[in-house]
C-alpha positions in Angstrom: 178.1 58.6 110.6 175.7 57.3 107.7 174.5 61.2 107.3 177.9 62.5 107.4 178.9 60.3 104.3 175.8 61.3 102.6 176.9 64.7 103.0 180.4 64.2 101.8 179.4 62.4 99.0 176.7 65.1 97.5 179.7 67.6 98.0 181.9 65.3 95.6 179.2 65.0 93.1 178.5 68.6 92.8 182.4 69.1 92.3 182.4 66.3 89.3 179.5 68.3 88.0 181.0 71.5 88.0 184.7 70.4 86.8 183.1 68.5 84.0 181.2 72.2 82.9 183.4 74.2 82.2 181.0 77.3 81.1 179.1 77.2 85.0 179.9 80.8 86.7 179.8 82.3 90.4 176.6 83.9 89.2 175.1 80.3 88.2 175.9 78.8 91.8 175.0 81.7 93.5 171.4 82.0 91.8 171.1 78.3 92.7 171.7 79.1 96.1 169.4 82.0 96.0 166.6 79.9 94.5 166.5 77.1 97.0 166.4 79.9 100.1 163.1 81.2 98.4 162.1 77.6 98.4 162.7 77.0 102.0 161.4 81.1 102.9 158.2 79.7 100.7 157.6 77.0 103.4 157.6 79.5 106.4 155.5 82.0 105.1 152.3 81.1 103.0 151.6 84.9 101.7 154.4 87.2 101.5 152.8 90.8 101.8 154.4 92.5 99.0 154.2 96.5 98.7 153.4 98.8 95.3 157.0 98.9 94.3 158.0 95.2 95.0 155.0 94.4 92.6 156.0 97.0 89.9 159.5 95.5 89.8 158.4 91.6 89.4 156.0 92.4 87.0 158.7 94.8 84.9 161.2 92.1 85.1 159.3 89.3 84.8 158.0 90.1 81.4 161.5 89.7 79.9 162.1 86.0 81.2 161.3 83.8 79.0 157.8 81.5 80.0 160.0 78.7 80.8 161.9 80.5 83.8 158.7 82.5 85.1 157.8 79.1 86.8 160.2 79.8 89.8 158.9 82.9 90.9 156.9 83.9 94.4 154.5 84.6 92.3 152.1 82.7 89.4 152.1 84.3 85.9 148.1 85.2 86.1 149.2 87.7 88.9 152.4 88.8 87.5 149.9 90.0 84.3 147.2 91.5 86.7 149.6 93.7 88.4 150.6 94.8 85.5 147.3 95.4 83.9 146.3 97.3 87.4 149.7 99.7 86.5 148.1 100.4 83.0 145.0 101.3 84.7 146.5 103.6 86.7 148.3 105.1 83.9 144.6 106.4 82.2 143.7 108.9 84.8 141.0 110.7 83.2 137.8 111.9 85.0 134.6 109.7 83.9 131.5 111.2 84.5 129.5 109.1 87.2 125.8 108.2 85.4 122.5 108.5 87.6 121.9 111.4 89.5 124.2 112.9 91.7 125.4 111.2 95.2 123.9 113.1 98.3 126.5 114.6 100.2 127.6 113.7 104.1 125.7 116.4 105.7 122.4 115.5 103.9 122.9 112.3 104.9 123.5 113.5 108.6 120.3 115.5 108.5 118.4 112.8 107.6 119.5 110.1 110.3 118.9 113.3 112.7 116.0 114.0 112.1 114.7 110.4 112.1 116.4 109.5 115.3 114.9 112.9 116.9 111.6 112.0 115.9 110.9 109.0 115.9 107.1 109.1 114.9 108.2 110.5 111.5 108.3 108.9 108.5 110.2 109.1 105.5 107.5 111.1 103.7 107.6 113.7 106.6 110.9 114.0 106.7 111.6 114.3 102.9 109.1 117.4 103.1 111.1 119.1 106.0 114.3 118.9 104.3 112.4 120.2 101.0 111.5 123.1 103.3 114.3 124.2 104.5 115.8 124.1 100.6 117.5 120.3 100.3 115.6 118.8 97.3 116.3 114.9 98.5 113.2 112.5 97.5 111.0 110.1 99.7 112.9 107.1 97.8 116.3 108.9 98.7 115.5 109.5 102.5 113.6 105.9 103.0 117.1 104.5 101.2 119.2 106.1 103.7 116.7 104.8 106.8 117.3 101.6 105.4 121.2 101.6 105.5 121.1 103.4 109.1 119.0 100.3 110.5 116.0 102.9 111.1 112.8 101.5 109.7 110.1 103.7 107.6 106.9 104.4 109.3 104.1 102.1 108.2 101.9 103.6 105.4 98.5 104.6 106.6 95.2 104.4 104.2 94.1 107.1 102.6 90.6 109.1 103.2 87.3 108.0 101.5 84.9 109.9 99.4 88.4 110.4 97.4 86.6 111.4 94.1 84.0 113.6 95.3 87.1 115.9 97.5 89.4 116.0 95.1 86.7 117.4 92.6 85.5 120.0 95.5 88.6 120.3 98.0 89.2 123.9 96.2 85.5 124.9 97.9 85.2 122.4 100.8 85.5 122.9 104.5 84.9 120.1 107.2 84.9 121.0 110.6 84.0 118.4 114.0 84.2 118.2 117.7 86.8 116.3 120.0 87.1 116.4 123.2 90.3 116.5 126.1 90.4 115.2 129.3 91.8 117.3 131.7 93.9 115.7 135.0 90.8 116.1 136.9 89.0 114.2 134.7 87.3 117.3 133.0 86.3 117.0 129.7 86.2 120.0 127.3 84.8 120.2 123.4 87.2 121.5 120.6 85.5 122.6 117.4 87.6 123.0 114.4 87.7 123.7 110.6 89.9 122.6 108.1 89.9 123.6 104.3 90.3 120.3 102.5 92.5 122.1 99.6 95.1 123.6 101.7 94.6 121.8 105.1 95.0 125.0 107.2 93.1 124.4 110.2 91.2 126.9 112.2 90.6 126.5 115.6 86.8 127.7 116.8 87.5 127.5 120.4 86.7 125.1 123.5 84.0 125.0 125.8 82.8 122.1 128.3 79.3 122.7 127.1 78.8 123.1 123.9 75.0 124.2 123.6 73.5 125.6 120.3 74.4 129.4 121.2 77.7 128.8 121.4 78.1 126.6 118.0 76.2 129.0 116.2 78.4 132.3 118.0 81.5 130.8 116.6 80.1 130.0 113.2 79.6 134.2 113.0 83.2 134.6 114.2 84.5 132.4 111.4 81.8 134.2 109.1 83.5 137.1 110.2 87.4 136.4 109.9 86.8 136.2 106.1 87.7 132.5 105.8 84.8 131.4 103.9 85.2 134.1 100.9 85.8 130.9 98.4 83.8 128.1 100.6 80.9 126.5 98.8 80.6 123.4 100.8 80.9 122.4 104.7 81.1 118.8 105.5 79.8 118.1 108.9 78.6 114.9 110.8 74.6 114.4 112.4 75.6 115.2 115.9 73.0 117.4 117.9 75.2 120.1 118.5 75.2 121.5 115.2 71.9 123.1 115.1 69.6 124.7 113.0 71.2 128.3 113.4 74.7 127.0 113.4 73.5 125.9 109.4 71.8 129.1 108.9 74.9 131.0 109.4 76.4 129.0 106.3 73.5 129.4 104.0 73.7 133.1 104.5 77.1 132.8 103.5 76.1 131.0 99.8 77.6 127.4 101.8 75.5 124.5 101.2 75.2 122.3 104.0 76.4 118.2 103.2 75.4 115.7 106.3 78.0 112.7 106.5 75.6 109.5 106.8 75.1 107.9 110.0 78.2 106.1 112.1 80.2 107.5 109.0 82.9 108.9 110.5 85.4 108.4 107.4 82.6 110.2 105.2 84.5 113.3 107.0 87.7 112.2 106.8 90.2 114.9 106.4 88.4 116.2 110.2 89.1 112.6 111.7 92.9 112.5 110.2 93.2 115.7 112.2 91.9 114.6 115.6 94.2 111.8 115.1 97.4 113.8 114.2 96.8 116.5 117.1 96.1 113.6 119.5 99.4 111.4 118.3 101.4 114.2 118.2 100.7 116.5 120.5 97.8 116.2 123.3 98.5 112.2 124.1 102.0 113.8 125.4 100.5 116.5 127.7 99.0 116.4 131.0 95.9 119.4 130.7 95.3 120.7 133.9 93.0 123.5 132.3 90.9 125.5 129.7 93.9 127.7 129.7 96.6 125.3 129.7 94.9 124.1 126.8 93.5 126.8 124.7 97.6 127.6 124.8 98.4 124.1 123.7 95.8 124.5 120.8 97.0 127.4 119.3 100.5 126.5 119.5 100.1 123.3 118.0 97.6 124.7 115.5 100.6 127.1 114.4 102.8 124.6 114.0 100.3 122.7 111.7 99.5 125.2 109.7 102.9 126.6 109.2 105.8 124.1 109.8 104.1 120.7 109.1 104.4 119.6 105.5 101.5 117.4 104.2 101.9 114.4 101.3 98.6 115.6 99.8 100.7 119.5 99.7 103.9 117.7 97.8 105.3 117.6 101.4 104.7 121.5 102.1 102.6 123.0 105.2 99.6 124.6 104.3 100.9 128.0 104.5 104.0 127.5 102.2 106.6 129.5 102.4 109.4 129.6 99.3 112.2 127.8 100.4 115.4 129.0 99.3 116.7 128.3 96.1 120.5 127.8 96.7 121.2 126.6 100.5 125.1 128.2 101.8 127.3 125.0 101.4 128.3 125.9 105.4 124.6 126.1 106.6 123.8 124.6 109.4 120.2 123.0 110.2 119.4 124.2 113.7 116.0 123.3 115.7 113.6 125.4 117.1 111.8 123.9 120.3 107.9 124.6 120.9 105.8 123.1 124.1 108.8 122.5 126.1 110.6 120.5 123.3 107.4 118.0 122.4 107.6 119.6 118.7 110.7 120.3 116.5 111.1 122.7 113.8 114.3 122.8 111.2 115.8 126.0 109.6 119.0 126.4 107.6 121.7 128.9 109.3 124.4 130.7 108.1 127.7 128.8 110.2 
């Protein structure tokens, strides 16, 4: 009863209001109306979701109300003028030219997560240099950037070889060459003996043996006499182990090659030899099972291919040491396909026409 008198009486007061106004339209009445439904939509919904038109036509019309009647709009005043400052940005459509160097593209980026997630002793260093080989100039920052963002770590830096002065002054006329050895599965060992030319870091493989007497060191010092690999070779580093006898020496000094001894327990004095053993073992032999001299002279030469050929080396500018001129201009469609050697233990990339 009390509300229904209420009622009657607001009615009556609003009709004294409008009789005594004589000016007070439809249009008036109606807007009130309007007004106090947004007011009761308002306390429904906090955040109306308006689209790019609705906001185009508020902020339009908006700017010819007065500042006075702006106040009983959905929206505040500060994002009446940012929508309409977004539409004048729109409006200036003009290409700006993006400063730093240009963005690497989605397949680049592709090739670089493959490649890290195929091989997963690489690091970002090794894998800058195969994508410089195959003719996609992308840095070491670049690549270890993009490992970063893919949640695939870089591989930890490793220090760098001694006597640093005295091989970069000689590495054009240096050669270092050791022993290692390889157990078979029946628990046979056999001796390696290698070279590697400190310049380039090819590698030439001597041969293997399970004894490795002074007749057969000095026999494949002639061979490697003979292959016409020392035509440039002034110096050969070499540790004090007994094998290398006095003829094995002779062979040198025939050749003009002087002779350097590392010191004693030294082994980083000929450290270029030791960072091989270590790479061929890491990479290759610790994955094998060597049931023989065969089985592994294969394995030597395979991987010794592949080192010389295919693996690109920080102290090359990331290039094997027989570099080969990549192509200048890649095909935009190219594909980078992979070539399997030793039953899929090492991976090599080439670019390929789609």
């Amino acid at each position: 009863m009390v509300l229904s008198f209420v009622y009657l009486a607001f009615v009556s007061l609003l009709k004294l209001l409008v009789g005594c106004r004589r000016t007070v339209d439809v249009k008036d009445i109606e807007l009130l109306v309007l007004r106090h439904e947004l007011v009761v939509l308002r306390r429904q919904v906090k955040r109306p979701k308006r689209r790019s038109p609705d906001r185009a036509l508020l902020a339009a019309a908006a700017r010819l109300l007065p500042p006075a009647r702006r106040q009983g709009l959905g929206v505040t005043p500060q994002t009446l003028l940012r929508w309409h400052r977004e539409l004048v940005r729109r409006r200036w459509t003009y290409a700006s030219a993006r400063p730093g160097r240009p963005r690497i593209d989605a397949r680049t980026r592709g090739f670089v997560v493959r490649l890290a997630r195929e091989n997963p002793r690489w690091g970002y260093q090794r894998i800058a240099g195969e994508l410089n080989k195959v003719g996609l100039s992308v840095s070491p920052s670049t690549v270890r950037r993009l490992l970063v963002r893919a949640g695939l770590g870089p591989a930890p830096r490793r220090s760098g070889p001694s006597w640093r002065e005295f091989l970069r002054a000689q590495a054009a006329s240096v050669v270092a060459c050791d022993f290692f050895t390889v157990e078979t599965a029946l628990l046979r060992r056999y001796y390696v003996l290698f070279f590697i030319e400190l310049q380039s870091r090819r590698v030439h493989l001597a041969g293997t043996t399970t004894n490795p007497d002074g007749r057969w060191v000095t026999q494949q010092a002639r061979n490697l006499s003979l292959s016409g690999a020392l035509a440039d070779v002034r110096f050969l580093i070499r540790d004090r182990d007994a094998k290398f006898v006095a003829g094995f020496d002779e062979v040198f000094r025939t050749e003009g090659i002087n002779v350097l001894q590392t010191p004693f327990r030294s082994p980083q004095a000929n450290a270029h030899a030791e960072r091989f053993v270590r790479t061929a073992r890491t990479e290759c032999l610790d994955w094998l099972l060597i049931l023989g001299r065969r089985q592994l002279e294969h394995v030597l030469r395979v991987y010794v291919d592949h080192y010389n050929s295919q693996r690109p080396h920080r102290a090359r500018g990331r290039q094997p040491p027989i570099a080969t001129q990549p192509p200048s201009s890649p095909p935009l469609q190219a594909t980078l396909q992979r070539h399997e050697r030793l039953g899929g233990l090492l991976h090599e990339y080439h670019l390929a026409a789609a």
